[in-house]
N, C-alpha and C positions, 0 to 999 in steps of 0.2 A: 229171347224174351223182350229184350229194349227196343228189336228193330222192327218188334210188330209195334209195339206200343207209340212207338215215332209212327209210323203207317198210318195206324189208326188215327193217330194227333191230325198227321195232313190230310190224310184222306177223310174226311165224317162225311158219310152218307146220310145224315140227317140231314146236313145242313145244304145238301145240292137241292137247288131250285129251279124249274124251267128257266128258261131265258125267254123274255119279250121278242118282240119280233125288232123291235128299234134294238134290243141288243146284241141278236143274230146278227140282222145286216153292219154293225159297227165291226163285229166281230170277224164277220167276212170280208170287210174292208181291209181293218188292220192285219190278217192273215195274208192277203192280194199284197197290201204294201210292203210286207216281209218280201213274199217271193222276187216282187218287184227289185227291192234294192240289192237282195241276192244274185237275183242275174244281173244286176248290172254293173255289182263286183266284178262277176265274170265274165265282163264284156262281151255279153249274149245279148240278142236283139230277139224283142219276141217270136220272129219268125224260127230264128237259129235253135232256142229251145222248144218251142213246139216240134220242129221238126227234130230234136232229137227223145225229144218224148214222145214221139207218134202221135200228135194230136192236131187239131185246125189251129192254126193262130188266133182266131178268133175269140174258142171256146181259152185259151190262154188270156187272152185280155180282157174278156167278163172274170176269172178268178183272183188277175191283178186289179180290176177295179172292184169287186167282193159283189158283182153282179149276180154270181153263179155261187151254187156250195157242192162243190167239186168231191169226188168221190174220194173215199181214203185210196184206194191204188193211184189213182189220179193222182193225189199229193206224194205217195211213195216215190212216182215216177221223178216228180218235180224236186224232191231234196235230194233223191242220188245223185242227178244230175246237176243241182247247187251244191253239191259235197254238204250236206248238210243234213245232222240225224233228223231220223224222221219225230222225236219227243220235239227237239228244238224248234222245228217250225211252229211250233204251239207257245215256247217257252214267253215268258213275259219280261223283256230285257227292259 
């Protein structure tokens, strides 16, 4: 019973609101920045993880600079391979 009532606390569907489009691209930005410093924990060069996420390097460095808004398998591919849950990439540290 408590741990729906916490749920509900966090989660209120009343109160989600579209996002601006100035809040989108911020948001895609600081998402790109995340992955950004993740791979560069792990001394990955955008080439090195794109290719090990099967993708263009390219279309990587529009998602690091929040150019693009990458599809959610797209971002699954990118936090397995930063050891990284896939909630966390979203988390607001």
């Amino acid at each position: 019973m408590y741990r729906i009532i916490i749920v509900l606390q966090f989660f209120n569907p009343l109160k989600l609101q579209p996002m601006s489009e100035n809040e989108e691209q911020k948001y895609l930005r600081e998402l790109g920045r995340r992955i950004s410093i993740r791979r560069k924990e792990r001394k990955l060069t955008q080439g090195q993880l794109a290719e090990i996420c099967k993708m263009e390097k390219a279309n990587l460095s529009r998602i690091e600079t929040g150019k693009t808004n990458p599809t959610v398998l797209t971002l699954k591919k990118i936090a397995a391979e930063l050891f990284v849950s896939f909630p966390d990439m979203f988390a607001d540290n």
